[in-house]
C-alpha positions as CSV (number, residue, x, y, z in Angstrom):
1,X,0.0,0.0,0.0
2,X,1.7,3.5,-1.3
3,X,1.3,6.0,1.9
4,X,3.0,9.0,2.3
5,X,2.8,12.7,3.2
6,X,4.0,16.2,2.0
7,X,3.8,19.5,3.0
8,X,2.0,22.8,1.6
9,X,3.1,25.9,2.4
10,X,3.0,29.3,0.8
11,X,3.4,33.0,1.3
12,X,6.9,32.5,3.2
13,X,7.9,36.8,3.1
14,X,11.5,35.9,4.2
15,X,12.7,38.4,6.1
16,X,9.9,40.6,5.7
17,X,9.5,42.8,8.7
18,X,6.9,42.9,11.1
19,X,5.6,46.1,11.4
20,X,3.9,47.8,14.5
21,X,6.4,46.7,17.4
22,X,9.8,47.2,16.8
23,X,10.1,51.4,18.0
24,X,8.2,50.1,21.2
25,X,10.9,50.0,24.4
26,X,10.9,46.4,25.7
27,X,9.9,44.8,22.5
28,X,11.9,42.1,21.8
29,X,13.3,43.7,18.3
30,X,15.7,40.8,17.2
31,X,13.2,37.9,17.9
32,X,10.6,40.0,15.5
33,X,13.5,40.7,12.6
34,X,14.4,36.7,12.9
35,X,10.5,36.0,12.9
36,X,10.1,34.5,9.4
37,X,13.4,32.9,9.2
38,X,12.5,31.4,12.7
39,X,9.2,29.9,11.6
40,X,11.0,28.6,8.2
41,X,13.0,26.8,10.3
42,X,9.9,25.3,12.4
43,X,8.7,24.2,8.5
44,X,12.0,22.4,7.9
45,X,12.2,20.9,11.1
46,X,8.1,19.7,10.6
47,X,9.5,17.8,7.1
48,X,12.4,16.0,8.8
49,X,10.6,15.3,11.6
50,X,7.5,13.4,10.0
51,X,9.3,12.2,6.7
52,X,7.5,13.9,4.4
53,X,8.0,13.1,1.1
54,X,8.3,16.2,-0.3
55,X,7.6,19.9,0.3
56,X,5.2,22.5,-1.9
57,X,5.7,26.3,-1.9
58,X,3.3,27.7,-3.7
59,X,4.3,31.3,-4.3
60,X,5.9,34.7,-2.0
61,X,9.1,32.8,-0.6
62,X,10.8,36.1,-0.5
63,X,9.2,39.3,-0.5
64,X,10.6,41.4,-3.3
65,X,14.3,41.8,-4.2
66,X,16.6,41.3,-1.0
67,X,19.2,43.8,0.3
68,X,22.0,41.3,0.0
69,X,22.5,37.6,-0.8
70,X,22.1,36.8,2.9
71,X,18.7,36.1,2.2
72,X,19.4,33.7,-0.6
73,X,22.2,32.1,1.1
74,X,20.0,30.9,4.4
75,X,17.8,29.6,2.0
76,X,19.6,27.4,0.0
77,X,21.0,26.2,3.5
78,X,17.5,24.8,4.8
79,X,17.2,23.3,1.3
80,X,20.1,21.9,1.9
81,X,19.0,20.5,5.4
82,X,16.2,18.9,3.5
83,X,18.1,17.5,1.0
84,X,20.2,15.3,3.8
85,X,16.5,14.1,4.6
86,X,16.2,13.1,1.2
87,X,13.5,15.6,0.7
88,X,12.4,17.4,-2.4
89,X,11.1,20.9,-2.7
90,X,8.7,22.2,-5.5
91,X,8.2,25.6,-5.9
92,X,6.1,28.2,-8.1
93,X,7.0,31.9,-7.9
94,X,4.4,34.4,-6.7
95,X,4.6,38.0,-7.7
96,X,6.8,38.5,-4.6
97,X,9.2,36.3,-6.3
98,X,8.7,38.4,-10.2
99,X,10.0,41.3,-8.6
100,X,12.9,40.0,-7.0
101,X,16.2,40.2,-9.6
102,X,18.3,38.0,-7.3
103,X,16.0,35.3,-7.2
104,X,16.3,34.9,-10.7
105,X,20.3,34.0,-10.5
106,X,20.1,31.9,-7.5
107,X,21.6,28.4,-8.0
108,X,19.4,26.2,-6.0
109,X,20.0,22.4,-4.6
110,X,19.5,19.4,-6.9
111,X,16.3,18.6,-4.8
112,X,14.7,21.7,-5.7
113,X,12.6,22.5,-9.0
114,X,11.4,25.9,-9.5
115,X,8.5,25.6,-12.3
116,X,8.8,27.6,-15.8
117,X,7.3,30.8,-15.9
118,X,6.9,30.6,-19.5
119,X,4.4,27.6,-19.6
120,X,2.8,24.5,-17.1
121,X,5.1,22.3,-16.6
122,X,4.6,18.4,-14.7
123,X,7.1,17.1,-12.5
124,X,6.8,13.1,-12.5
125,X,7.8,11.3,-8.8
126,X,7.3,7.8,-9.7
127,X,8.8,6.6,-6.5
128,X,5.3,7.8,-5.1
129,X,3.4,7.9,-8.4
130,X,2.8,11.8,-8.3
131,X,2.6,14.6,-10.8
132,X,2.7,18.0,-9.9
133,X,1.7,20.6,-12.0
134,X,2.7,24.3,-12.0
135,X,4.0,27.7,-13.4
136,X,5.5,30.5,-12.3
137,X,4.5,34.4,-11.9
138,X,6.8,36.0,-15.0
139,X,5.9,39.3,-13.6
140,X,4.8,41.2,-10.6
141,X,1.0,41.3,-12.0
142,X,0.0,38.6,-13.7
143,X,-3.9,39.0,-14.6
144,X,-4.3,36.2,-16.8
145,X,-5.5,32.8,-15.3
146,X,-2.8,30.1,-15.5
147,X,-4.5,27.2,-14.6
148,X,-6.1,27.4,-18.4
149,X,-3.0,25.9,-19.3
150,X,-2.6,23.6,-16.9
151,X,-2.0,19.9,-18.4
152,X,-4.8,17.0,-18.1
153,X,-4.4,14.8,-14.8
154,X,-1.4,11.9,-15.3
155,X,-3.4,8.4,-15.4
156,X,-2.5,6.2,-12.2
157,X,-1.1,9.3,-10.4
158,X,-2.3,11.5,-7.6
159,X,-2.0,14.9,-9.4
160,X,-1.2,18.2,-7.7
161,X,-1.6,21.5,-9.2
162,X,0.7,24.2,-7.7
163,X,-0.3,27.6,-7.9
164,X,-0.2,31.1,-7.1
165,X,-3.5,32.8,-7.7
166,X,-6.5,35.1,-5.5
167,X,-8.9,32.4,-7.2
168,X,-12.2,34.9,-8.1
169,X,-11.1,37.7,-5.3
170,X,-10.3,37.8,-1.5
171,X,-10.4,40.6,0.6
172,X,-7.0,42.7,0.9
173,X,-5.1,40.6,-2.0
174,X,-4.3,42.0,-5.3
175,X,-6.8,39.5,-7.8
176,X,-4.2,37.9,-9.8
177,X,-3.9,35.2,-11.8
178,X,-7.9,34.8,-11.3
179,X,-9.5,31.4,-11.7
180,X,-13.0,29.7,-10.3
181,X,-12.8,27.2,-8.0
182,X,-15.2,25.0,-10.6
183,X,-12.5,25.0,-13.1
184,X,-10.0,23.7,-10.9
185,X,-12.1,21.1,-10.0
186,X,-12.8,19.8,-13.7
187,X,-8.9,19.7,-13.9
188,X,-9.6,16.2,-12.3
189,X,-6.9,16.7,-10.0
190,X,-6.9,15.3,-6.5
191,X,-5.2,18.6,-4.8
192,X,-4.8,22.1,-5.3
193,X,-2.1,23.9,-3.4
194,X,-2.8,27.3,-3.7
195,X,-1.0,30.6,-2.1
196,X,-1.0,33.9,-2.5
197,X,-4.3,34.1,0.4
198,X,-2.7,35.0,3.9
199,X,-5.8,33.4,5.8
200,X,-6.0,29.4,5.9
201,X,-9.0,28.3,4.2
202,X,-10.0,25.3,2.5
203,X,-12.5,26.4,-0.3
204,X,-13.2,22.7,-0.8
205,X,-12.6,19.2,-0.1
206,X,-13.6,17.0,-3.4
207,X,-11.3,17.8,-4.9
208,X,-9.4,19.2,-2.0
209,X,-8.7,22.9,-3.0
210,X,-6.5,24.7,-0.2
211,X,-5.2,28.2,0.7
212,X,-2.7,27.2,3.8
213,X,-2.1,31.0,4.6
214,X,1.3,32.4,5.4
215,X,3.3,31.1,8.0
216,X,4.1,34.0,10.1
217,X,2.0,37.0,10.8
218,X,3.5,40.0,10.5
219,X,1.1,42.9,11.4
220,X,-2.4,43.6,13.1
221,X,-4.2,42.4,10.0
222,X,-2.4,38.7,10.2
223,X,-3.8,37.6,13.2
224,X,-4.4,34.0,14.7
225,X,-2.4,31.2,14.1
226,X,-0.4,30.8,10.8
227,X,1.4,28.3,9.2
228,X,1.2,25.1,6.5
229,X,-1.0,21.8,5.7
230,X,0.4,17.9,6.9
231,X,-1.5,15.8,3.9
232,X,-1.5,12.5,4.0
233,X,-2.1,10.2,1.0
234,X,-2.7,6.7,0.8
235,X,-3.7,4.5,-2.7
236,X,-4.1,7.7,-4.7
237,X,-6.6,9.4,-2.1
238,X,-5.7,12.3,-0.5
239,X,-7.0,11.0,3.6
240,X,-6.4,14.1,6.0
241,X,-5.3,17.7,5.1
242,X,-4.3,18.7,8.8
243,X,-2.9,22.6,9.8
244,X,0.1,22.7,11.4
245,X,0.9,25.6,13.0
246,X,4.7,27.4,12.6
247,X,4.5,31.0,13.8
248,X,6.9,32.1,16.4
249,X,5.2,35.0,17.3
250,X,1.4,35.7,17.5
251,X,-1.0,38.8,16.3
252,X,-4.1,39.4,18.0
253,X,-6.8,41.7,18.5
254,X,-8.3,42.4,21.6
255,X,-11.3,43.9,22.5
256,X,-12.7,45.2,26.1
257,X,-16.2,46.0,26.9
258,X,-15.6,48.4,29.8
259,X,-19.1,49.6,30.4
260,X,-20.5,50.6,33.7
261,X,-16.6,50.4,35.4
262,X,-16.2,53.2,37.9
263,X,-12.6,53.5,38.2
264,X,-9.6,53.1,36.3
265,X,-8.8,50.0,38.9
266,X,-11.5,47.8,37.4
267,X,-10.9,49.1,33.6
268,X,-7.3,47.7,35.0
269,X,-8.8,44.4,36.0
270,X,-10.5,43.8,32.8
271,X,-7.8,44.3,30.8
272,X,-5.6,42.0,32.7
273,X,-8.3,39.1,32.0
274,X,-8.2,39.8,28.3
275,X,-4.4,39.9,27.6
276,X,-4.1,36.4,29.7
277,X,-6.2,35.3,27.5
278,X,-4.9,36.2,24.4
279,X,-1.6,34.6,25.8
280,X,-2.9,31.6,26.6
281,X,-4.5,31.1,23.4
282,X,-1.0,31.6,21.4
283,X,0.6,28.4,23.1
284,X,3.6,29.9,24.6
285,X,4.4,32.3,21.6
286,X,4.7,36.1,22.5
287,X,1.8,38.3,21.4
288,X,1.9,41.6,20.0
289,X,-1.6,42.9,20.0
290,X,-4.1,45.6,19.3
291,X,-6.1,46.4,22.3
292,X,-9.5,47.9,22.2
293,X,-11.5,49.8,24.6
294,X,-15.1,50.1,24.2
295,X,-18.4,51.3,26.0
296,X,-20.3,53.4,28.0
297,X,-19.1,54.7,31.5
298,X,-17.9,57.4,34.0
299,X,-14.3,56.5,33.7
300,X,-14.3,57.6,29.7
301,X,-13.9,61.1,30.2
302,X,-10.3,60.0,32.1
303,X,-9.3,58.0,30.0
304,X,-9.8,60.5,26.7
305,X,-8.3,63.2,28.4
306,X,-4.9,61.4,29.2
307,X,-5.2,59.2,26.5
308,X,-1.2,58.9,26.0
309,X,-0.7,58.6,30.0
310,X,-3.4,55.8,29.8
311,X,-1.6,53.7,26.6
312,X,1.6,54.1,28.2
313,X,0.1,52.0,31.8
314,X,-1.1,49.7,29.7
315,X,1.8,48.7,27.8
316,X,3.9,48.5,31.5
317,X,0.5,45.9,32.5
318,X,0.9,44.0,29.2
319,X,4.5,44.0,29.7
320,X,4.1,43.1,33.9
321,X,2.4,39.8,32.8
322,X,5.4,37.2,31.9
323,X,5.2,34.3,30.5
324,X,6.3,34.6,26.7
325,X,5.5,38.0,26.6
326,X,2.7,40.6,25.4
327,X,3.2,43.7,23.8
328,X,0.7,46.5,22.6
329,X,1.4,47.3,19.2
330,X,-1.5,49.5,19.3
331,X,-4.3,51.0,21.8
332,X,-7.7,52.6,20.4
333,X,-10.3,53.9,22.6
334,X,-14.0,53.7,21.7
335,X,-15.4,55.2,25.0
336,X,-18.6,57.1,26.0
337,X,-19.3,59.0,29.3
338,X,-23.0,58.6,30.7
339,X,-24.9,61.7,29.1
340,X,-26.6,63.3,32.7
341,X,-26.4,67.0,31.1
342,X,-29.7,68.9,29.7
343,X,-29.2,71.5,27.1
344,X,-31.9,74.4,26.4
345,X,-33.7,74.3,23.5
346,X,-31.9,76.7,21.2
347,X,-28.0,74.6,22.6
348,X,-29.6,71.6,21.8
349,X,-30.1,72.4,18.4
350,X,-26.7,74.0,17.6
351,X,-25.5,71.1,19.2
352,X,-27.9,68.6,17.1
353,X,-26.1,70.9,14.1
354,X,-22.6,70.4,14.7
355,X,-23.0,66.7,15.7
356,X,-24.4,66.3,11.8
357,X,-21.8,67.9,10.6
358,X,-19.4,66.0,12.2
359,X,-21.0,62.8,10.9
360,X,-21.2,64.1,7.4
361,X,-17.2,65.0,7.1
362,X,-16.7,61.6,8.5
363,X,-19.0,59.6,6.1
364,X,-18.0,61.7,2.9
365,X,-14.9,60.5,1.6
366,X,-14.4,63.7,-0.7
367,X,-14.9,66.1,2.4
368,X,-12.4,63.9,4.7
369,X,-10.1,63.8,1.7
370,X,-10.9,67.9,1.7
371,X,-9.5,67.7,5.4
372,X,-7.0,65.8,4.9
373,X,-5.4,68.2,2.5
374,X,-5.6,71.0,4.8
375,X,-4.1,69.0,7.7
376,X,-0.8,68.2,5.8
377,X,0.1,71.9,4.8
378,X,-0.2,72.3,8.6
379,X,1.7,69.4,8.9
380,X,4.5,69.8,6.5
381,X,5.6,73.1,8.9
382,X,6.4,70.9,11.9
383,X,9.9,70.5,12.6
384,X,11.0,67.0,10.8
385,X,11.9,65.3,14.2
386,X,7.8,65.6,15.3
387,X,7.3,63.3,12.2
388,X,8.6,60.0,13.1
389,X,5.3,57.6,13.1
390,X,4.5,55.0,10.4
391,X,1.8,55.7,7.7
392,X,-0.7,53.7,9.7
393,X,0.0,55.3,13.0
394,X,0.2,59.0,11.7
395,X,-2.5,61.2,12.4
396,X,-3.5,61.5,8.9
397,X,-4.0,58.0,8.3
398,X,-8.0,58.2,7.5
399,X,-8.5,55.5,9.9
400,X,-7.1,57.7,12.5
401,X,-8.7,61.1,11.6
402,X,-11.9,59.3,11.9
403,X,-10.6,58.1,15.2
404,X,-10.0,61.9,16.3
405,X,-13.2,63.1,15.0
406,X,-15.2,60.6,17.4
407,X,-12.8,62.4,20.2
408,X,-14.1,65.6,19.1
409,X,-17.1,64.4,18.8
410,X,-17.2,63.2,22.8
411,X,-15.1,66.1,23.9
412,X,-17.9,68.9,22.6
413,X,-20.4,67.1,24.1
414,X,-19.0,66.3,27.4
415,X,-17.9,70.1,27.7
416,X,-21.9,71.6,26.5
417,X,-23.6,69.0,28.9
418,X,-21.6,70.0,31.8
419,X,-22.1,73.7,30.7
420,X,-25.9,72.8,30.9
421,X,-25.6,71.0,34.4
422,X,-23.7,74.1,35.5
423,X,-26.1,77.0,34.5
């Protein structure tokens, strides 16, 4: 009876960075610059640990062109590890790999095949009766749909189509090399390892049809676990497609419903309960996560008056918890105080007035993009060292701006309701 297993992996970014953490004192900076390399490692040791017989990459091993070789160079030396485990790597580039000009001079191991960009090509492994079927990304954009092309199924083999592509669309990815699901399954193929997708998803299991995500997080919007697919085959049918988890460090969001707290004590208490949580669901990986504050209570007026004394204890609590570590890559606040205030007649309209036009600049694109412009004259006057944030975390991020308009927002009607307590 012919059994045996392989890996799938895709979306590899190696040495990508991780952005959100690394200007943060405390943060472990060289554990999140090693953090790909560090989970391409776990993916090696995975193969030589179960005996796979060979490993797929389907697209995005590196992430552009590289600064130097080095990058190349500790590649070829896990292919190399794999090699001594008589395993053999198949690889498509992704549009990652198009734009990289290194990649395309890189002499790789004997156990590695890196498929034609020009056309489909089959690679036979009789020893398991396999063919795998694949082509490359040529260029950064490729908007045609490849699998077209790809050959008819190899009789008396499990067949494997390797391949880069957003299938009809996902959220967040570029929509290349589009194909339907219902064409790759007329391919009469018994797997399709897919990449390009960060998120693990199987779109279907006859035939099995598989997005295995990346293996490595590596901002707020990667979150959860991350990492490859352990398929096992036996007689030419494909038995368990299992995720196998390789990330060294873990993204998560976190969100706090601090309603009806009356002091910054029990805000304190429920954070604590949320970020143990969030560590103990990453399995003894550090965290770096985006804590959110939300609801309705006294405390809210606090906490959006010294917002940056607030983010700051709450980055020493993260910190103050052990274990592998949690760190705050970002804190928003979505707070309301109790409205106790009355307002006269002629107040409460004005008010009612300004609170429409607030919602209208923040709804309107063209009228945020209006502000937006005004903004960064002001802006551009600042003195240079004031302007050292990231695009995301810079006030003008629209994201953000909409953040400030809900402080604004709050802020005008904490100060007329307390006017209308007071007179």
């Amino acid at each position: 009876m012919t059994r045996f297993r392989f890996i799938h992996a895709a979306d590899i970014h190696l040495d990508s960075a991780l952005r959100g953490l690394a200007r943060y004192p405390g943060a472990p900076v060289a554990e999140i610059r090693s953090a790909t390399r560090r989970a391409f490692d776990n993916l090696v040791t995975l193969a030589i640990e179960e005996e796979v017989a060979f490993v797929l990459l389907a697209g995005d091993l590196y992430d552009g062109d590289w600064k130097d070789y080095n990058t190349g160079l500790y590649f070829i030396s896990r292919m190399n590890r794999l090699r001594q485990a008589g395993i053999r790597v198949f690889i498509v580039a992704g549009n990652h790999d198009a734009a990289s000009q290194i990649t395309r001079h890189l002499r790789l191991p004997d156990n590695v095949r890196m498929f034609s960009s020009k056309s489909a090509e089959t690679a036979v492994l009789e020893d398991c009766h396999v063919a795998i079927h694949g082509q490359s990304f040529a260029t950064r954009a490729v908007t045609d749909d490849l699998s077209k092309n790809y050959p008819a199924p190899l009789a008396g083999h499990v067949n494997i189509g390797l391949l880069h592509t957003a299938l009809e669309g996902r959220p967040g990815h570029e929509p290349y090399a589009p194909c339907h699901a219902d064409d790759l399954r007329a391919k009469g193929y018994q797997y399709w390892a897919l990449g390009h997708v960060h998120r693990r998803e199987v779109v279907a299991e006859a035939p099995w049809i598989v997005f295995p995500g990346n293996i490595q997080g590596r901002h707020i919007r990667e979150t959860g676990p991350r990492g490859c697919m352990l398929v096992s085959v036996a007689e030419g049918d494909v038995e368990t497609v299992e995720p196998r988890d390789l990330d060294v460090l873990r993204w998560a969001r976190i969100e706090v419903d601090i309603s009806g707290t009356d002091s910054t004590d029990e805000v304190d208490e429920r954070l604590q309960v949320a970020m143990q949580e969030a560590l103990d669901a990453a399995d003894g990986r550090p965290v770096a996560a985006r804590l959110r504050l939300s609801g309705r209570c006294p405390v809210a007026r606090a906490l959006r008056a010294r917002r940056d004394h607030w983010i700051e204890e709450y980055r020493a609590l993260a910190n103050g918890l052990g274990a592998a570590g949690l760190w705050l890559e970002k804190v928003e606040f979505d707070v309301e105080s109790p409205r106790t205030g009355t307002l006269s007649d002629a107040s409460a309209d004005a008010l009612a007035g300004l609170m429409q036009a607030l919602d209208a600049i923040e709804r309107d694109d063209a009228a945020l993009s209006t502000l937006l412009a005004e903004l960064e004259s002001l802006r551009k006057k600042l003195p240079p060292e004031w302007l050292h944030e990231s695009d995301e975390d810079s006030p003008l991020h629209p994201d953000n701006l909409r953040s400030a308009i809900d402080d604004v927002r709050e802020l005008l009607l904490d100060r007329l309701l307390s006017a209308g307590d007071a007179s």
